[in-house]
C-alpha positions as CSV (number, residue, x, y, z in Angstrom):
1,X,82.0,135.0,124.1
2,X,84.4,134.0,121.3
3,X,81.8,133.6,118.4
4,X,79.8,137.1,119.8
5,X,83.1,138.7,119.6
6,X,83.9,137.2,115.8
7,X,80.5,138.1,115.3
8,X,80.8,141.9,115.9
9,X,84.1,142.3,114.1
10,X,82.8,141.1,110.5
11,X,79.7,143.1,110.8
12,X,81.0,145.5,108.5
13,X,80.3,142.8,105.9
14,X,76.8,141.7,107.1
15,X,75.0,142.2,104.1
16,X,75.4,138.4,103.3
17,X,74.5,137.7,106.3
18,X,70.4,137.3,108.2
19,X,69.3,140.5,110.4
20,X,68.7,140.2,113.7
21,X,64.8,139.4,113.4
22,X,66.1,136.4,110.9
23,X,69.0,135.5,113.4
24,X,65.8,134.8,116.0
25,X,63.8,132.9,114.0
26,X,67.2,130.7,113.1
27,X,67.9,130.5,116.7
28,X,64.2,128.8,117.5
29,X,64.7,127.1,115.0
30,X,67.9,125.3,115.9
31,X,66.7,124.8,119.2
32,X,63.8,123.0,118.5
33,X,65.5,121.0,116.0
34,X,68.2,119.9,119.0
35,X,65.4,118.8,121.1
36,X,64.5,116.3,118.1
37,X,68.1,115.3,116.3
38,X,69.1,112.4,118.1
39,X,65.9,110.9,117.8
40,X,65.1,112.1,114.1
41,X,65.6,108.5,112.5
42,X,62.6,106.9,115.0
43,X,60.4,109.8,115.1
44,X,57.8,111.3,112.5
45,X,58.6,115.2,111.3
46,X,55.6,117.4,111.1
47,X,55.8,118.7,107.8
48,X,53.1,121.0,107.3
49,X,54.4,122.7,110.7
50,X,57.5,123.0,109.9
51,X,56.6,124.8,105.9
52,X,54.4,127.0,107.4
53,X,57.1,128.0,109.7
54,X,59.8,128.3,106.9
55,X,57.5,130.1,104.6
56,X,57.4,132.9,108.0
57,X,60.8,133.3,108.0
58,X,63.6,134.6,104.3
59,X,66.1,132.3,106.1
60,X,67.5,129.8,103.4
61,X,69.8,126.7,103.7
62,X,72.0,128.0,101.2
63,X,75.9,127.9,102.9
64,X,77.3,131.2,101.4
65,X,80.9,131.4,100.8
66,X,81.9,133.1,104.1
67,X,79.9,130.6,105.9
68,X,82.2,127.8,104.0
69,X,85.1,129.5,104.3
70,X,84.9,130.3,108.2
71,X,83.6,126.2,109.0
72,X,86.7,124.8,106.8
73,X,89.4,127.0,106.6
74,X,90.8,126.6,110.1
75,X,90.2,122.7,109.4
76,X,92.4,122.7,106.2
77,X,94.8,125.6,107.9
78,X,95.9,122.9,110.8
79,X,95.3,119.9,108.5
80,X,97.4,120.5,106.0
81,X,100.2,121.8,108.6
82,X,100.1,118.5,110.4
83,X,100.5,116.6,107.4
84,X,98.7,113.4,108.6
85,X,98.2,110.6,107.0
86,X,94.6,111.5,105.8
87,X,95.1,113.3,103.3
88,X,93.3,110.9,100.7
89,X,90.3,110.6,103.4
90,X,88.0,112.5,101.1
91,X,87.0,112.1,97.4
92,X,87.7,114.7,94.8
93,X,84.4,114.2,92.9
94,X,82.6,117.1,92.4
95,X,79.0,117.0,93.7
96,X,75.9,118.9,92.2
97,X,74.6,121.6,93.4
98,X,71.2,120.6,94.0
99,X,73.0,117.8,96.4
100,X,73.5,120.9,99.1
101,X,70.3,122.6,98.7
102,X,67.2,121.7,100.4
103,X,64.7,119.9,98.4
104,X,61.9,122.1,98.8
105,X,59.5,119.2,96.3
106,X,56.1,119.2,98.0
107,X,55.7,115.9,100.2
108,X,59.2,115.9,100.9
109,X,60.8,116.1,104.6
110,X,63.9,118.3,105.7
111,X,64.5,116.7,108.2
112,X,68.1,115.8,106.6
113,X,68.6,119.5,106.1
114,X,68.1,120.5,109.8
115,X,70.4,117.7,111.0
116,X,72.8,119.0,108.4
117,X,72.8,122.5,109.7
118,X,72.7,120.9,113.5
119,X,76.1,118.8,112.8
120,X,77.4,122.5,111.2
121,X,76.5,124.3,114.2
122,X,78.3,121.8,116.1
123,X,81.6,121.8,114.1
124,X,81.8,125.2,114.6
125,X,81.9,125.0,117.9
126,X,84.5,122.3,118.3
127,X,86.9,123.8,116.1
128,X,86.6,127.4,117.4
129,X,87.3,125.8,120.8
130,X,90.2,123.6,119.1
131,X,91.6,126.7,117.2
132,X,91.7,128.4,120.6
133,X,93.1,125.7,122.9
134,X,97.0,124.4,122.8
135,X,97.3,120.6,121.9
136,X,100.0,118.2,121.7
137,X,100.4,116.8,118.2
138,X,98.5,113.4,118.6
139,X,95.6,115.0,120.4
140,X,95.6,117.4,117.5
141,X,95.4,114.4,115.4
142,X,93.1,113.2,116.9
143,X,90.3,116.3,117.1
144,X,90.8,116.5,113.5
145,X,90.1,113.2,113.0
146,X,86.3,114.0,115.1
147,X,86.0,117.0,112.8
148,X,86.4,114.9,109.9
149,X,84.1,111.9,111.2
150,X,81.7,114.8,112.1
151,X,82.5,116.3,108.3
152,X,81.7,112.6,106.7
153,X,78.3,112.7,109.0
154,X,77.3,116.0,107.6
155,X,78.0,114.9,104.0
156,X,75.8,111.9,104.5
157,X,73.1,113.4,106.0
158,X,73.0,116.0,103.6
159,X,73.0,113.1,100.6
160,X,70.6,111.2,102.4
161,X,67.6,111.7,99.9
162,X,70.3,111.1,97.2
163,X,70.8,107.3,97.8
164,X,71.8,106.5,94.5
165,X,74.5,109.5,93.8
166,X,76.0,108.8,97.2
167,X,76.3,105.3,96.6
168,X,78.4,106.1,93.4
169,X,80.8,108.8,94.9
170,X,81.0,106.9,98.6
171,X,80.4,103.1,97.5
172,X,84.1,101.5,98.7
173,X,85.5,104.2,101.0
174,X,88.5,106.3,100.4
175,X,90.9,103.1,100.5
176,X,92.2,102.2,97.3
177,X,94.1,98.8,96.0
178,X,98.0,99.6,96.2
179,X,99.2,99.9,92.4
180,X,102.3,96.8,92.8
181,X,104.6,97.0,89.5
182,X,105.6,93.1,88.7
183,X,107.1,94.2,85.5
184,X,110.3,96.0,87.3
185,X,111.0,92.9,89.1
186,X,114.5,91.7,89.7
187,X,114.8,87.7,89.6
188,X,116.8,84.7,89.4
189,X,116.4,81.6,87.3
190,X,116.1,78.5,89.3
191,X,117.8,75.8,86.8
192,X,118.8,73.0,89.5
193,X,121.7,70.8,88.3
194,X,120.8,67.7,87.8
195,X,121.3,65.0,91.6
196,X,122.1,68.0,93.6
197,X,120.0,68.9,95.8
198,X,119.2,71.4,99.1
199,X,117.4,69.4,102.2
200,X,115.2,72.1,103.6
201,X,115.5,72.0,107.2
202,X,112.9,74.8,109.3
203,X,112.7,74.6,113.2
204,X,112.2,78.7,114.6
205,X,108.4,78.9,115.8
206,X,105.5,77.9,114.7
207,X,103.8,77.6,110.8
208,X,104.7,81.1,109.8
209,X,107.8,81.0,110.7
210,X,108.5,77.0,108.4
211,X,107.2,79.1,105.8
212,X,109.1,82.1,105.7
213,X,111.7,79.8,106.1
214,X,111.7,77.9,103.0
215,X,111.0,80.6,100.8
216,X,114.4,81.3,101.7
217,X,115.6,78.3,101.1
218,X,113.9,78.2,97.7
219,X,116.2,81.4,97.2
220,X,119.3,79.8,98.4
221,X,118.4,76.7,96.4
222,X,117.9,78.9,93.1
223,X,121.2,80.7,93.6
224,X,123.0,77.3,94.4
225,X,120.8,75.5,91.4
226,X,120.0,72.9,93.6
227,X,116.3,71.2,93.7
228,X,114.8,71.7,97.1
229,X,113.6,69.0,99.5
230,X,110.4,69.8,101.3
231,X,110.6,68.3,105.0
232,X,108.9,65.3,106.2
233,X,105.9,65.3,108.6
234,X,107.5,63.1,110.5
235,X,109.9,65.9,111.0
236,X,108.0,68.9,110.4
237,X,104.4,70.3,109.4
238,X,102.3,68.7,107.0
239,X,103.1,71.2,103.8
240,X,101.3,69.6,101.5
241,X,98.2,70.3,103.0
242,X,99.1,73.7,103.6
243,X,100.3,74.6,100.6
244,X,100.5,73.6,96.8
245,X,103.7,71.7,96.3
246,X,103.3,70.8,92.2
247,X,102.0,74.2,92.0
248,X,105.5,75.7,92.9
249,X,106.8,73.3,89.9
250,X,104.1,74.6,87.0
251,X,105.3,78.0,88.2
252,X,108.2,77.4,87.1
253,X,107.8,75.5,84.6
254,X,110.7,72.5,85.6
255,X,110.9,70.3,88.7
256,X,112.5,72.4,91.3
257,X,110.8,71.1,94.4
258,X,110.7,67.4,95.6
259,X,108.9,66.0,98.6
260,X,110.8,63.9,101.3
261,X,108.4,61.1,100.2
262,X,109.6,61.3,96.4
263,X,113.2,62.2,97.4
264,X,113.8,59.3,99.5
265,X,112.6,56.9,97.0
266,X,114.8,57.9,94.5
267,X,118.1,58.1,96.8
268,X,116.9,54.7,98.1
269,X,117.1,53.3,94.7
270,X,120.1,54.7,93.2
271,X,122.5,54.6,96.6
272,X,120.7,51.8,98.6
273,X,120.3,54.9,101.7
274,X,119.5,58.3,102.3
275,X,122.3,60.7,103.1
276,X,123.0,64.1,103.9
277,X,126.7,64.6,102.7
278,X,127.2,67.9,104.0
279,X,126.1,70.5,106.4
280,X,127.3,73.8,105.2
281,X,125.9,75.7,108.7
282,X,124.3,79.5,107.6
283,X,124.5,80.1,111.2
284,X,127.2,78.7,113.8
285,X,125.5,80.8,117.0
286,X,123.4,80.0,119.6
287,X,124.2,76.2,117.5
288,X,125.6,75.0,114.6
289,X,123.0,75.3,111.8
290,X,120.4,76.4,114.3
291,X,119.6,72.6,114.7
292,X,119.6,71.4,118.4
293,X,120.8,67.7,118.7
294,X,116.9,66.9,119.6
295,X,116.1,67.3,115.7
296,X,119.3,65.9,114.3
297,X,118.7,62.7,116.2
298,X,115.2,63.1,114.8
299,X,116.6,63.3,111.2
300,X,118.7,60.1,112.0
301,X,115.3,58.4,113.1
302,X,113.8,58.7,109.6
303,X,116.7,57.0,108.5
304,X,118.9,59.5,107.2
305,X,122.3,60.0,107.8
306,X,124.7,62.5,108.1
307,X,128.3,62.9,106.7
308,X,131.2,65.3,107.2
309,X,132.2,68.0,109.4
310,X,129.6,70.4,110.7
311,X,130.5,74.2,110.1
312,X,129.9,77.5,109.2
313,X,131.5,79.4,105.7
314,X,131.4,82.6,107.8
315,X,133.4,80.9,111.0
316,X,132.0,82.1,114.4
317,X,130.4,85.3,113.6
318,X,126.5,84.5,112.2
319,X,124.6,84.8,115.2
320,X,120.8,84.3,114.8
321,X,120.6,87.4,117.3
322,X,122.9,89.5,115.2
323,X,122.5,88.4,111.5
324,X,124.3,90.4,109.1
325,X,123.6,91.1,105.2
326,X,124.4,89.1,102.8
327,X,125.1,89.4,99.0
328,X,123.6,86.9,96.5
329,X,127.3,86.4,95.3
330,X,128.6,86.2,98.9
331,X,125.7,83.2,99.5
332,X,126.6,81.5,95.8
333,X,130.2,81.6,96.5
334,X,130.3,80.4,100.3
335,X,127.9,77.6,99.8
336,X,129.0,76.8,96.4
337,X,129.7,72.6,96.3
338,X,129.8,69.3,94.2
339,X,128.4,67.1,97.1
340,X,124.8,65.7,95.7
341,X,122.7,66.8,99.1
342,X,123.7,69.5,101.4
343,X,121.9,71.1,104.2
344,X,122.5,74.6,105.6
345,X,119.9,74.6,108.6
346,X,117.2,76.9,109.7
347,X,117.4,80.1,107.4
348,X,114.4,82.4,109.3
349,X,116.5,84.6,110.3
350,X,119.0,85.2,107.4
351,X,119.1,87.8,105.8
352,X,119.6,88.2,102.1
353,X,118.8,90.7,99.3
354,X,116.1,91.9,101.6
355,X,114.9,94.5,98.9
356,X,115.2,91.5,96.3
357,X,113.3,88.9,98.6
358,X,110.8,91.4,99.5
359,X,109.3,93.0,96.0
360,X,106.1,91.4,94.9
361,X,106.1,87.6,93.4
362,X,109.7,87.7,95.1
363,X,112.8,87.1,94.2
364,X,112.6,83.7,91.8
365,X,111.3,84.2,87.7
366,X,108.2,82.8,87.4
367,X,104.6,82.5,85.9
368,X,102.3,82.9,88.6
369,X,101.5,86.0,91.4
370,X,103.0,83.9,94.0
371,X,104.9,80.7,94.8
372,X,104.1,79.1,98.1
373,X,100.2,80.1,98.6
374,X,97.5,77.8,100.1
375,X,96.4,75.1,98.1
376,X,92.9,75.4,96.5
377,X,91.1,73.5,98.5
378,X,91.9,76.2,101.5
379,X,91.2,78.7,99.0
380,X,87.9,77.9,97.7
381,X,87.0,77.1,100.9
382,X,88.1,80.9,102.1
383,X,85.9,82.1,99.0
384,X,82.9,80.6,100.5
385,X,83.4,82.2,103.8
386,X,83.4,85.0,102.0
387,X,80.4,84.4,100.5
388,X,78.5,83.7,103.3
389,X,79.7,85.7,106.0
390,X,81.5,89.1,105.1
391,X,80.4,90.1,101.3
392,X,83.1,91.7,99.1
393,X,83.9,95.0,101.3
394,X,84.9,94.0,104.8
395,X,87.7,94.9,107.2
396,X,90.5,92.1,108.4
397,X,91.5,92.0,112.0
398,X,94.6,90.2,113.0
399,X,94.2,90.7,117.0
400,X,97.1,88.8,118.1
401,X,97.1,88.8,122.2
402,X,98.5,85.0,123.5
403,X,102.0,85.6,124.8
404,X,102.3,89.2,123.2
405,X,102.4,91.3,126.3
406,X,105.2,89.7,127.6
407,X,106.8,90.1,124.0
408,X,105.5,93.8,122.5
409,X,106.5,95.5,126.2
410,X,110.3,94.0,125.9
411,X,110.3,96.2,122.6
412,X,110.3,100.2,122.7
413,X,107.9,101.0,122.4
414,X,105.5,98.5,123.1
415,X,102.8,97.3,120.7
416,X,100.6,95.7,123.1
417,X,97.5,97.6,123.7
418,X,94.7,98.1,126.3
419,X,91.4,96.8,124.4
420,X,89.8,100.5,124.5
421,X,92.4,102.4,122.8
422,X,92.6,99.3,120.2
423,X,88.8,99.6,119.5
424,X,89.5,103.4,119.0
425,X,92.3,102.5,116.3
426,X,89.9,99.6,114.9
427,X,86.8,102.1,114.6
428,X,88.7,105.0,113.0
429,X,90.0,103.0,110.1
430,X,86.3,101.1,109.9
431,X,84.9,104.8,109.8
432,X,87.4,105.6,106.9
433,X,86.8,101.8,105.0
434,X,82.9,102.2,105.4
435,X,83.0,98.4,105.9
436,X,80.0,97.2,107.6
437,X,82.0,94.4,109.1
438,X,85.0,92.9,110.7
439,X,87.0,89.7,110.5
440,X,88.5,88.7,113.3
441,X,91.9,86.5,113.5
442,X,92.5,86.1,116.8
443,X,93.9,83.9,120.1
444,X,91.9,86.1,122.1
445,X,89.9,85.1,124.9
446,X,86.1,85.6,124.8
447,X,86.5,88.3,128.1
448,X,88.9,91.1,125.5
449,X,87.0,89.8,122.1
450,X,83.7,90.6,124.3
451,X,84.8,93.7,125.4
452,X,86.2,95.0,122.2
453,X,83.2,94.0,119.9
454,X,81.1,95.9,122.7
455,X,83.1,99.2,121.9
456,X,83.5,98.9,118.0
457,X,79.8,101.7,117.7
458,X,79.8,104.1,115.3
459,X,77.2,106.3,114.3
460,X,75.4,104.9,117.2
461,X,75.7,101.5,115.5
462,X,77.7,98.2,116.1
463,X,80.0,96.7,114.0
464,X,80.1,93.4,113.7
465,X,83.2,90.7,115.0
466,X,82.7,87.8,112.8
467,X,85.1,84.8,113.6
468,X,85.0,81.3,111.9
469,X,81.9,79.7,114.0
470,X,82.0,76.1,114.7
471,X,81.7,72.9,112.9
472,X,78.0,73.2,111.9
473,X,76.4,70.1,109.1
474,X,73.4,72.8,108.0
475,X,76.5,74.8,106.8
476,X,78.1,74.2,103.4
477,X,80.7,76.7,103.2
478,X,83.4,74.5,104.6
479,X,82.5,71.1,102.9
480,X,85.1,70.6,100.9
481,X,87.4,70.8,104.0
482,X,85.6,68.1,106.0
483,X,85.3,65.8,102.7
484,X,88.6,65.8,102.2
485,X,89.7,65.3,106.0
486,X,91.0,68.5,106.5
487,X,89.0,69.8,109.3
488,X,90.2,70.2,112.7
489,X,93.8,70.4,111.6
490,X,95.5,73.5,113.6
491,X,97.8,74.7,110.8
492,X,94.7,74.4,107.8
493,X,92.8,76.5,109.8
494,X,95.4,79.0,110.5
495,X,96.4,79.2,106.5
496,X,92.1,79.8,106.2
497,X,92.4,82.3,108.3
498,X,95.3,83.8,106.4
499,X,93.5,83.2,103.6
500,X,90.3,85.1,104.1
501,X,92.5,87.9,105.8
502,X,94.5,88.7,103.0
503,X,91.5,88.8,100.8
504,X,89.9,91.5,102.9
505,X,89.7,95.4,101.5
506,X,91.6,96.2,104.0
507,X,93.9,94.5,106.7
508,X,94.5,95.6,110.4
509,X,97.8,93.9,111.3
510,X,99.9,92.3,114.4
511,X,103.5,94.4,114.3
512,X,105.9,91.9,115.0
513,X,103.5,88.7,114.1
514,X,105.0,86.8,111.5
515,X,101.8,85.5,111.1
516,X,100.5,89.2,110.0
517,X,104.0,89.2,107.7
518,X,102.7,86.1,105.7
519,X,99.2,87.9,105.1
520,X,101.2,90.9,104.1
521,X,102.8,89.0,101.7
522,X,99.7,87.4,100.2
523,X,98.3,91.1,99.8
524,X,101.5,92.4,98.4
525,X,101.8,89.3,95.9
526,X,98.2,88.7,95.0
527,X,97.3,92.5,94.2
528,X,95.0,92.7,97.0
529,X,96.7,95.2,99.4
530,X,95.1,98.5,100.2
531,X,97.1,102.1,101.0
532,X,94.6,101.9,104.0
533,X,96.2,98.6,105.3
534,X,98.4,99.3,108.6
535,X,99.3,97.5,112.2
536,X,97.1,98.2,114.8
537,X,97.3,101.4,116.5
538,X,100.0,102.2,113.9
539,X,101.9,105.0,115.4
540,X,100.9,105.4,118.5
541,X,102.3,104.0,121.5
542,X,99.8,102.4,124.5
543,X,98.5,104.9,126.6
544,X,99.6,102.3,129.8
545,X,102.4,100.1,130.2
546,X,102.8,97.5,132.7
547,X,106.4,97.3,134.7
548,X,108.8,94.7,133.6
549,X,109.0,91.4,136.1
């Protein structure tokens, strides 16, 4: 009733437009053409039928301007209003004319035309019963978001027979590579004094965490120009076959780094022991220097031992719950001492100079994108995963789930979701990358992976999960880990999986994983973050929420 009634009122400018003997022949036309759309791909069009029928009828597949006006303006009326965030989700490249028209070459089908004009037909009628409906704003959103899904079907359907143009204007999505300015940056010299030194202690979760951790204490080492003591295994993880230790020195270009191994050497030769001579404690709350006496009898065990009174520059106040922000010259001047080693205890919480920490290649002067990266044998091995598996465009997927609903649904709002409205998130931003597959970082069991790979179809076609399959000899593209006895280590495999993630076109993160943080950092650092990069369901809040205990 409400198109008949649109209909009537512009009839006073129906020269444009086809008569009512044309507006018949249109009508059968459609209809037959409905009958056959959904299986157009499978079946084969009868061409000479369906020329001799156009040559019966004057109607043409030209869109006049009114038609274009009336199918988009309401779309870019409420778009623009909105102001959502996909306003970059279509190209500015101007197309050729012949692109829209029907190719009318002899042996050649229409059958892209007709489902062209079948999509249009059906546009029209979802946003005349949008425009006339009243929405809150994310279901809004989220009917645009069909009409511009059904917009991006149209367009290909219309440059199917152009392959080659719509390869060029298409080819890596509307995503592009975020612009990050390393010039601007705001550093500090590390310049350590000679014998002093900084024992890097990092307790707080798991691998993520340890390194988040002492890339702050690289910071506070730099400020205090102290050389920095990476942790023992027998202590804590196994860095050096997570990350590149010398690397950190070329970087720099001076030794700024030392590993237990080489520190306690030296000590052990010029003072006969090993000894901590002071703990200057960063935080005195829930325990002095966030170090439980589990780990300082653990640091006694390796031999070490530890000298004056425990306490905090900042008294009682620093709370790991509560931290407050800190100044460079407030860290330089309350941690500022002539003992040879200190140690000021687990740092993952401080904060410091956030803006300073946080810019790309962070806060130290140095040569290279990054400081603490994986070490090249995780990368190259990330490469060939790459390789094998993925190709250069494909979408990363950090689905973190173990121990997270417990955790997202004590936050407001919760970022835990039901697997349906994630694969909903997941397949808009796909549909927007035009990334033919995933990557998928996850602790997941097989029961929501399954599930969620099973609703990830668009365009009536499934997009692939692709995880890190098994240990397989006929494979290659993980030699170099097993030939250098690297395989089945935990934290090498998680810092691959980091790896390949932050290589991705774009990234799909965990909000609140510090595990998605790192990957962040690797985009942000290495050059390879997209504007298209977000959390997961970004936005939106879980459309169910399970009571608290």
């Amino acid at each position: 009733m409400e198109r008949q009634s649109s209909a009537s009122s512009s009839s006073s400018s129906s020269s444009s437009l086809p008569n009512e003997e044309e507006e018949e022949d249109l009508q059968n036309l459609l209809d037959e053409s409905d009958s056959q759309i959904n299986t157009a791909e499978q079946l084969t069009f009868d061409v000479e039928s369906l020329r001799s029928r156009l040559r019966r009828s004057s109607f043409k597949l030209n869109l006049t301007k009114r038609q274009c006006i009336v199918i988009f303006l309401p779309l870019l009326l409420v778009f623009l209003y909105l102001s959502t965030d996909l306003t970059n989700f279509f190209s500015s490249a101007n197309l050729p004319d012949s692109v829209f028209r029907p190719n009318h070459e002899p042996g050649r089908t229409q059958e892209p035309d007709l489902r062209a004009l079948y999509l249009l037909r059906k546009q029209e009628a979802d946003l005349s019963s949008l425009w006339n409906r009243t929405l809150s704003i994310p279901d809004t959103k989220s009917a645009l978001f069909r009409q511009i899904s059904l917009n991006r079907r149209i367009q290909n359907a219309l440059l199917s027979p152009h392959k080659t143009e719509s390869l060029s204007l298409y080819g890596g999505g509307t995503c592009r590579r975020v612009n990050q300015k390393f010039i601007k940056r705001k550093t500090v010299q590390w310049k350590p004094r000679e014998d002093k030194f900084l024992f890097a202690i990092c307790l707080s979760g798991q691998m993520s965490n340890h390194l988040i951790c002492l890339e702050k204490h690289m910071f506070f080492a730099a400020l205090l120009k102290r050389t920095l003591v990476i942790p023992s295994h027998r202590f804590d993880y196994r860095y050096s076959r997570i990350i590149d230790i010398d690397r950190i020195n070329t970087c720099l270009g001076r030794k700024v780094v030392v590993s237990f191994e080489e520190f306690w050497k030296s000590r052990k030769k010029k003072h006969h022991h090993v000894h901590i001579d002071r703990f200057i404690c960063y935080f005195s709350k829930p325990e002095p220097c966030y170090v439980d006496k589990e780990h300082i009898a653990k640091l006694k065990g390796l031999g070490i031992t530890i000298g004056g009174k425990v306490g905090s520059p900042w008294g009682e106040e620093e709370d790991i719950k509560k931290p407050s922000n800190k100044t460079a010259e407030e860290v330089e001047a309350s941690f500022r001492s002539d003992e040879d080693v200190i140690a000021i205890g687990d740092v993952f919480y401080a904060s410091v100079e956030r803006e300073w920490v946080m810019q790309p290649g962070g806060p130290l002067a140095h040569k290279c994108k990054t400081l603490v990266e994986p070490n090249r044998l995780i990368l190259l091995t990330a490469q060939r995963f790459i390789q094998t598996f993925l190709g250069r465009n494909y979408v990363a997927l950090h689905f973190r789930r173990h121990g997270f609903l417990k955790f997202c649904n004590a936050k407001n709002p919760s970022c835990f979701y039901p697997i349906p409205q994630a694969a909903h998130c997941i397949a808009r931003l796909v549909e927007k990358v035009d990334a033919p597959v995933i990557y998928l970082s996850t602790d997941a069991a097989e029961s929501e992976t399954g599930l969620l790979q099973s609703l990830l179809i668009i365009n009536g076609k499934t997009v692939p999960l692709v995880k890190r399959p098994p240990r397989d000899s006929a494979e290659k593209w993980d030699a170099l880990l097993y030939r250098h006895g690297l395989e089945g280590d935990s934290q090498v495999e998680a810092m691959l999986d980091k790896t390949i993630c932050a290589m991705s076109s774009v990234f799909i993160g965990a909000s609140g994983s510090t595990f998605t943080e790192d990957i962040l950092r690797l985009r942000k650092d290495w050059g390879t973050g997209s504007d298209c990069d977000e959390y997961l369901c970004q936005n939106e809040q879980p459309n169910f929420i399970a009571d608290h205990e």
